[in-house]
C-alpha positions, 0 to 999 in steps of 0.5 A: 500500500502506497500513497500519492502527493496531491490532488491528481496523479503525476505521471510517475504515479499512474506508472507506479500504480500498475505495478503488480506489487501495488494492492492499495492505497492509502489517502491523506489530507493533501490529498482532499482539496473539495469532493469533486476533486476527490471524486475525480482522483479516486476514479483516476487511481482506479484507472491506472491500477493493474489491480482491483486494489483497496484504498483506504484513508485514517478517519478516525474522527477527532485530531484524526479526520483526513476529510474535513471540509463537505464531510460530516465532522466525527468527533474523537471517540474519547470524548463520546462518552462525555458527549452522550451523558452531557446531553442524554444521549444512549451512548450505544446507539450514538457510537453506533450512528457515528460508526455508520455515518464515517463509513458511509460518507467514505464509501460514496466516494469508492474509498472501501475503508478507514482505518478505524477504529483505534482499541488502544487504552487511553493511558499515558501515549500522548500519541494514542490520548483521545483517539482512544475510546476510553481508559477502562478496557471494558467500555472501549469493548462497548463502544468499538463493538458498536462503532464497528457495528455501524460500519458494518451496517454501511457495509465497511470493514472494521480494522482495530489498531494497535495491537496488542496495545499502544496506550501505556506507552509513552514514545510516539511510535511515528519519531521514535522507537516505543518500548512497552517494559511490562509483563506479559501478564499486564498486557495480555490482561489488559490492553491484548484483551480488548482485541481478543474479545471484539476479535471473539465476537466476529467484529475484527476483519483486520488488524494493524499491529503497534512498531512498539517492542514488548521484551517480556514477550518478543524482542521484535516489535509487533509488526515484525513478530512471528510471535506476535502475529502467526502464534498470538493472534493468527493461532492463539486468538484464532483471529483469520482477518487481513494483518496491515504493517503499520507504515514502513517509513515511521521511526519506530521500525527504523531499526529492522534494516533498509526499507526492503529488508523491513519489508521482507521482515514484516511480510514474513512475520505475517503481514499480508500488505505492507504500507510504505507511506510519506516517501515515494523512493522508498516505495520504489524501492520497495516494489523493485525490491521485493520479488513478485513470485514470492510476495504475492500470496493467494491467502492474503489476496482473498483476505485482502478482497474481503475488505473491498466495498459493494455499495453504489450509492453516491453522496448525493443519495446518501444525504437524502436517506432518513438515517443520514439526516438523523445522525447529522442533525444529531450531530450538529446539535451536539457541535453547536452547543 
């Protein structure tokens, strides 16, 4: 998975795109300037692609919104439960709402998924803060079932990162290299367990796995473990969803090797896309790198198929529906006040 640097293709960018590496793309915000102009993007994206690949963004809501201005503003999810109990709201059926509405406005424009939602604690990563959903493990389950829930409703698929936990960490994993020194006991307890449970009830489709070393369990960070991702989760949380790298370009894996070495690594661990973002010759590398005949695995392709969407309705429509305006007008009542 790759991205690209602004509002239309370059040249070089349509020839990248139909490489038989590329199996997605991730979008940013300079990649938004209005929705007639993403609109048009996403089309070219999917015209110059040699695959029926998946584009994603971050949409989290909050500090982590890519789309702003035409979009719905989805507030952090640490703050919902705030927000519902200020002004009486169910909180179930509000996160819920979100969960749909983030999704559908997305999907009108051909994009399959965000990568949503965030299952870390909210405990001492400045990083993590409130795009977490709470601090206590057992409401974050409530909330992110829920959220999921609404985006399975608009037909996305919901991916949980960062496991096993980047919430009691205190390095941001983007500048530096996060070691996460408690036990395993703590960890699989606490934050691996919200995972597993979501995960246990059907919700997970895909996971993103934390650039955090956890020693007392693995000396690899998770996104390169073995352990961590073939025995934990594949095995262990018998969980048969995609598994995403985080991106490849951020400080936190630095530390495995040159950009192709991290790439090797994090695909032999497991992962069946590897996102090299923010660095276009590193992306280049990657897929002149890598070799085709063993890099293209036929699991991970039906894995990664599952995430692709099947709705056909435009923004336009999607604003007309009953539901779109409830939520909204919610929404805008909550903002405004």
């Amino acid at each position: 998975m790759i991205d690209v640097s602004g509002f239309e293709l370059t040249p070089e960018e349509i020839d990248i795109l139909d490489h038989p590496l590329i199996g997605g793309l991730i979008l940013f915000t300079r990649n938004y300037y209005n929705q007639a102009q993403l609109r048009d993007l996403i089309k070219q994206i999917r015209e110059a692609t040699l695959n029926d690949i998946v584009i994603a963004t971050d949409h989290e809501g909050g500090r982590v919104q890519r789309f702003r201005e035409g979009f719905s503003r989805i507030p952090a999810m640490g703050s919902i439960d705030s927000l519902c109990s200020k002004n009486k709201l169910p909180v179930t059926n509000f996160t819920k709402q979100l969960g749909w509405l983030m999704a559908s406005e997305l999907q009108a424009f051909d994009i399959d998924i965000s990568f949503a939602p965030v299952l870390d604690i909210n405990g001492i990563s400045e990083v993590i803060g409130d795009r977490s959903f709470h601090q206590s493990p057992e409401q974050i389950v409530t909330l992110a079932s829920a959220f999921i829930s609404g985006m399975k409703q608009a037909g996305m698929s919901a991916t949980g990162k960062h496991f096993p936990g980047h919430g009691n960490v205190l390095e941001d994993s983007h500048v530096a290299i996060p070691i996460d020194r408690r036990s395993k006991q703590q960890i699989f307890e606490l934050d691996m367990a919200i995972f597993a449970e979501i995960n246990k009830r059907g919700l997970l489709d895909a996971v993103m796995p934390a650039h955090v070393i956890y020693p007392n369990v693995d000396p690899l960070p998770a996104g390169f473990s073995e352990k961590w991702i073939q025995q934990i989760l594949r095995t262990d949380l018998k969980f048969n969803g995609v598994v995403f790298s985080d991106d490849l370009s951020m400080e936190g894996a630095v530390q495995m090797g040159g950009i192709i070495d991290r790439a090797k690594l994090a695909i032999a661990a497991g992962c069946d896309m590897v996102l090299v973002c923010n660095d276009p010759t590193a992306a280049v590398q990657v897929i002149d790198g890598l070799p085709i005949e063993n890099t293209i695995n036929d699991d991970s392709n039906n894995r990664l198929r599952s995430l692709k969407h099947s709705n056909t309705f435009d923004f336009k429509q999607l604003q007309k529906s009953q539901q779109y305006q409830q939520i909204t007008y919610t929404l805008d009542k909550l903002i405004n006040t």
